[in-house]
C-alpha positions as CSV (number, residue, x, y, z in Angstrom):
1,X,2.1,19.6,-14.4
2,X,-0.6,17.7,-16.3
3,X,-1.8,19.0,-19.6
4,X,-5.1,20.9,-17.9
5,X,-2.6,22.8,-15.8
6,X,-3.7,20.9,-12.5
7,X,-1.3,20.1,-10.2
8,X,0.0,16.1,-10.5
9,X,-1.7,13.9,-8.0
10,X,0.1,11.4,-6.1
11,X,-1.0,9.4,-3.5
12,X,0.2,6.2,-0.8
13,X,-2.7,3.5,-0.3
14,X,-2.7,1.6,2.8
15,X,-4.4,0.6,6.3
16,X,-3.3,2.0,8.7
17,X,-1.7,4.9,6.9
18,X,-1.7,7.8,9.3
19,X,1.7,7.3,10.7
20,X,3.2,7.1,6.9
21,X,6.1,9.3,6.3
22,X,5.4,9.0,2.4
23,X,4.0,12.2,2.0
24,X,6.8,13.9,3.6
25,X,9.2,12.7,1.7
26,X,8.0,13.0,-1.6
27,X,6.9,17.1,-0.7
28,X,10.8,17.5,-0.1
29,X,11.5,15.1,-3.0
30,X,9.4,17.8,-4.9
31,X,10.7,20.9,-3.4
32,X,14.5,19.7,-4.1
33,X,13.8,18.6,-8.3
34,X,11.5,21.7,-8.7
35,X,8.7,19.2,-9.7
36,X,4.9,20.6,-9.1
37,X,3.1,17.7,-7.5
38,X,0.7,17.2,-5.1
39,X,1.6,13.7,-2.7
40,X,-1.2,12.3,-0.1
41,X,-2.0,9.5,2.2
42,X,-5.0,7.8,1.7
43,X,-7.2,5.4,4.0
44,X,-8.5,2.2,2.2
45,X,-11.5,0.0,2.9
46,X,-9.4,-3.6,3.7
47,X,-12.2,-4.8,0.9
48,X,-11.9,-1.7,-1.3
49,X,-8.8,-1.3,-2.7
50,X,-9.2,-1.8,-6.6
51,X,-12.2,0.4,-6.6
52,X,-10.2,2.9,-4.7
53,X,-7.4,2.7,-7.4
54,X,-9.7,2.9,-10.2
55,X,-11.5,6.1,-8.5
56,X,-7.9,7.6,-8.2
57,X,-6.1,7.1,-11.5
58,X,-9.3,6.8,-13.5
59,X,-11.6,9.5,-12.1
60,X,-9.7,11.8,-10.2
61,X,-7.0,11.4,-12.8
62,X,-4.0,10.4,-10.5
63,X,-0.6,9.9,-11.9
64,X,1.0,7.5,-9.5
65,X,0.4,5.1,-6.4
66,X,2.8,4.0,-3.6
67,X,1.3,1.0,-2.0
68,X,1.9,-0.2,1.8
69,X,0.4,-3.0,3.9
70,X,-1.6,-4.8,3.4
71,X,-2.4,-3.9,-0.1
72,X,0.9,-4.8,-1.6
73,X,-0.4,-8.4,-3.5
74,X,-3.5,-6.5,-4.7
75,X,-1.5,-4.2,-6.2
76,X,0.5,-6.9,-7.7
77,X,-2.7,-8.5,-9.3
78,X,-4.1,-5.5,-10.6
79,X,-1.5,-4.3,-12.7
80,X,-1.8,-5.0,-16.4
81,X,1.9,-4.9,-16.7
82,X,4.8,-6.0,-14.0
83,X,8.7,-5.2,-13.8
84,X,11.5,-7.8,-13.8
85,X,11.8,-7.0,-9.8
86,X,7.9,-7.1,-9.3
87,X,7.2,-10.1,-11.0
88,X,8.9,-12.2,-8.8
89,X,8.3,-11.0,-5.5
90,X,4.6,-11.2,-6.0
91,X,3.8,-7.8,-4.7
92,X,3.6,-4.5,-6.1
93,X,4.3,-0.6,-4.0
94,X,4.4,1.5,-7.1
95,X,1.7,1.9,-9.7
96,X,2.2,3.5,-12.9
97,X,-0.7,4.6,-15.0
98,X,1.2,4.9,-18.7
99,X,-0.9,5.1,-21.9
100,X,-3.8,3.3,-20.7
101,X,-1.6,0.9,-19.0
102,X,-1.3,0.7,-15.4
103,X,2.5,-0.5,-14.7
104,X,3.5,-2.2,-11.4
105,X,6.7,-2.2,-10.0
106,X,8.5,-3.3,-7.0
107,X,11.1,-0.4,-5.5
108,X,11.8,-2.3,-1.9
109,X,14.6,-4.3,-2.5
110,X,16.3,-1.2,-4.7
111,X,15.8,0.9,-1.6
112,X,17.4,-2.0,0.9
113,X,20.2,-2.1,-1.7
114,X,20.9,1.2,-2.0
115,X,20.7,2.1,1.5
116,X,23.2,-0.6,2.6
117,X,25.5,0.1,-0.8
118,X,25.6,3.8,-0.7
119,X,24.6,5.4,2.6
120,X,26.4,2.6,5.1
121,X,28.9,1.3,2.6
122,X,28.4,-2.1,3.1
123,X,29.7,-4.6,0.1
124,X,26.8,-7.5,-0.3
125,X,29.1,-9.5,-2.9
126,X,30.5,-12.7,-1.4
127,X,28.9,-11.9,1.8
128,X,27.0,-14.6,4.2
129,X,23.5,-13.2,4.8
130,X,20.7,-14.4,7.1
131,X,17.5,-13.1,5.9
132,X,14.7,-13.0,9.4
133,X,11.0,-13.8,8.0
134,X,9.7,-15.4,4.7
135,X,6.9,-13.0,4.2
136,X,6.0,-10.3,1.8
137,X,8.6,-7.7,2.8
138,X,11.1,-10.3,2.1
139,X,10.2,-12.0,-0.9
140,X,9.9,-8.2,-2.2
141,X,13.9,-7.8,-1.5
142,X,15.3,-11.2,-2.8
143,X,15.7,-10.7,-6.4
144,X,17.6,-7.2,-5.7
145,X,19.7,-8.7,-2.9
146,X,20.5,-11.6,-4.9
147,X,21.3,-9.7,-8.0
148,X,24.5,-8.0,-5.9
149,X,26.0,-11.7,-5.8
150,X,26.1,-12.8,-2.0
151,X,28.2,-15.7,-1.8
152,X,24.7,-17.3,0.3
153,X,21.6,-16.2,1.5
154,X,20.1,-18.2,4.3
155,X,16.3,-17.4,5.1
156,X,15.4,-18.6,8.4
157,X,11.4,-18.6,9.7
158,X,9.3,-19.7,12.5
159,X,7.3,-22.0,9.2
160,X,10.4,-23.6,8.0
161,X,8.0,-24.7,5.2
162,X,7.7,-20.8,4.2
163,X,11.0,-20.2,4.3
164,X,11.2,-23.6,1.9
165,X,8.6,-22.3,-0.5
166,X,10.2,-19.1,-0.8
167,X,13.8,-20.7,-1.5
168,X,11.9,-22.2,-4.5
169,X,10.8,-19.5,-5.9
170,X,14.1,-17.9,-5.8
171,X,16.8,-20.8,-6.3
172,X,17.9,-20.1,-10.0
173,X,19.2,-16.7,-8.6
174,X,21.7,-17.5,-6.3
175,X,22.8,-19.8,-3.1
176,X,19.7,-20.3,-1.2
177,X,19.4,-22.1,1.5
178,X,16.5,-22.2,5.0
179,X,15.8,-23.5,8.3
180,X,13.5,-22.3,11.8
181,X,15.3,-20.2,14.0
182,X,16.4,-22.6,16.3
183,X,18.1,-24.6,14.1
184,X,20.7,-21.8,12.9
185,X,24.2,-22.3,12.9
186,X,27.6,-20.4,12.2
187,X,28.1,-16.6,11.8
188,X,26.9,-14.3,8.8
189,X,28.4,-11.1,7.7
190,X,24.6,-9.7,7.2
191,X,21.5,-10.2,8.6
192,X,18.3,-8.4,7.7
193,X,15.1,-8.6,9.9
194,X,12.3,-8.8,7.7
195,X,9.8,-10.1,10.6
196,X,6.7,-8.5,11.8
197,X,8.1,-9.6,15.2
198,X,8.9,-5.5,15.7
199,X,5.6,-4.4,15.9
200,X,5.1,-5.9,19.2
201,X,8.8,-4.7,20.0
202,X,10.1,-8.5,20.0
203,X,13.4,-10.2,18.4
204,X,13.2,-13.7,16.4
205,X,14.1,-16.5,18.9
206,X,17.5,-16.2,17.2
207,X,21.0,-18.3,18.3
208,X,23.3,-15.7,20.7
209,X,26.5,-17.3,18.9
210,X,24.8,-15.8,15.1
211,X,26.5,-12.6,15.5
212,X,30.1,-11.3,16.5
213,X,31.8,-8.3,15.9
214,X,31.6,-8.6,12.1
215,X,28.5,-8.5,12.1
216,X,25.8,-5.8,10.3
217,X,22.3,-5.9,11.4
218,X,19.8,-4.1,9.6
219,X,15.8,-4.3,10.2
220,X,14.0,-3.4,7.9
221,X,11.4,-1.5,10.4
222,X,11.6,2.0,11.5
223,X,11.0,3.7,14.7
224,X,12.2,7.1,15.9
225,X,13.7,5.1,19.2
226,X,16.0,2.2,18.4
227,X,14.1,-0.6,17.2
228,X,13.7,-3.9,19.5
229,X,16.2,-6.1,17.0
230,X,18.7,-3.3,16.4
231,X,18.6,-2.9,20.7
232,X,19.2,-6.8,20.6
233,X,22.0,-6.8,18.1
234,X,23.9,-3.8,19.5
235,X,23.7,-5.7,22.7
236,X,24.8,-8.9,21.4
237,X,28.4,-7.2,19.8
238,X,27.1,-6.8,16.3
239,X,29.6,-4.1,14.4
240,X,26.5,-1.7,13.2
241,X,22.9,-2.1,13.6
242,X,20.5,0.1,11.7
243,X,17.0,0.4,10.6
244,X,15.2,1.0,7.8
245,X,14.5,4.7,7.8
246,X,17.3,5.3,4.9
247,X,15.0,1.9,2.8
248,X,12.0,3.9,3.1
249,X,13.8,6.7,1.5
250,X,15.9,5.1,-1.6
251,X,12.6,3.0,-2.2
252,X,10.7,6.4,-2.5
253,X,13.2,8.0,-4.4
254,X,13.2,5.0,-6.9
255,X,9.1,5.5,-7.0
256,X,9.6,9.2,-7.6
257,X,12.3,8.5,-10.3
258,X,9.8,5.7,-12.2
259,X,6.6,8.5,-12.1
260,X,8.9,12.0,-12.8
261,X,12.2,10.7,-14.6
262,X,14.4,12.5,-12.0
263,X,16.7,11.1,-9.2
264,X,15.7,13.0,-6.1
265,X,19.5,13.4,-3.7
266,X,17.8,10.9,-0.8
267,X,20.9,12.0,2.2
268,X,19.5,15.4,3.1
269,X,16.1,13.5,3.2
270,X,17.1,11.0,5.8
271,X,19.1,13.2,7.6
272,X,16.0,15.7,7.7
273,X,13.2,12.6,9.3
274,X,16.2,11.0,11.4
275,X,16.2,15.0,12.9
276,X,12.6,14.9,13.6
């Protein structure tokens, strides 16, 4: 509760946001810690997304932003103060306003850690992993993925010049290495679809000899029918294929951890939306 008794207000920013699941989570987030909060989805003007934060936090007191597509660089610029893991990936999902001082942070990669880690018990250290897409959703995840000591990560793109730029940005971390799609070779233990290609329920142009029966897919999208890559993988012999339902929970939980400073239990949660 804030200190005039009013219900905390949270809210997730975005465009489009009426198919977000944010709100549902966080209200059984809520309901499981016994915190009083109040969580929304919220429509933004592509050209109005500052002065929508500022109206939020500022005048309508807010506590706390999740931020979505295509706001997450905004978000990123507009905080007065950045994490280790946000810094980096140049984008921002979770605002902060502490003291004054509106904090940004970066919970994706956490939640695509802790998803593959804990829920599917998959070890990333020494592992080969293929990384699909050098866009914002994966330059959020690097530094996380990274962190847990892959023996490579390999980001292939349809720009190989992107997937070039981003190795930069990331190459004191770990083995980097890129390419295009068509120029892939060998097997990898892991490979993440971080591609937009989903939307429009299509797979990367990807190698057919890139996965075998070691092989875990994971796309980072979320559908409540199979997604198009995890379809392709399954089909193509890959041990497990998943998608990204169980991120979008760990990287809420982390949000609702950073704003209320208590670790909501995620399972019950992604059992309850993979249910509905």
């Amino acid at each position: 509760m804030s200190e005039t008794g009013s219900v905390d207000r949270y809210a997730v920013m975005g465009n489009p946001i009426a198919h977000s699941k944010s709100p549902q989570i966080h209200r059984m987030f809520a309901e499981q810690t016994g915190q009083s909060l109040r969580y929304e989805a919220l429509l933004v003007p592509e050209d109005g997304f500052a002065e929508a934060v500022a109206d939020f936090l500022y005048r309508d007191q807010g506590k706390g932003l999740n931020v979505t597509v295509p706001f997450k660089q905004q978000a990123w610029e507009l905080a007065d103060q950045l994490s280790e893991r946000a810094e980096p990936a140049g984008a921002v999902n979770t605002l902060l306003l502490r003291d004054g001082v509106l904090y940004g942070d970066n919970t994706d990669g956490a939640g695509l850690v802790r998803d593959l880690v804990h829920n599917h018990g998959v070890q990333l250290k020494n592992k080969r992993i293929l990384m699909l897409g050098a866009g914002g959703a994966a330059r959020g995840v690097m530094l996380p993925l990274l962190e847990q000591q892959p023996a490579s990560l390999h980001i292939a793109n349809r720009t190989v010049l992107r997937a070039q730029e981003l190795v930069g940005c990331f190459e004191e971390f770990g083995e980097l290495s890129a390419s295009g799609f068509d120029s892939l070779q060998g097997h990898f233990d892991i490979i993440i679809n971080a591609t937009a290609a989903g939307l429009g329920g299509e797979v990367p142009p990807l190698p057919e000899d890139i996965i075998d029966r070691n092989t875990l897919c994971y796309d980072m999208m979320y559908a409540s029918e199979p997604t198009a890559f995890v379809r392709y993988c399954l089909e193509h012999n890959a041990a497990k294929a998943v998608d990204g339902l169980g991120m979008l929970v760990e990287q809420a939980a982390e949000s609702f951890y950073l704003w209320r400073g208590v670790r909501p239990d995620t399972q019950p949660v992604i059992e309850a939306l993979g249910n509905s």
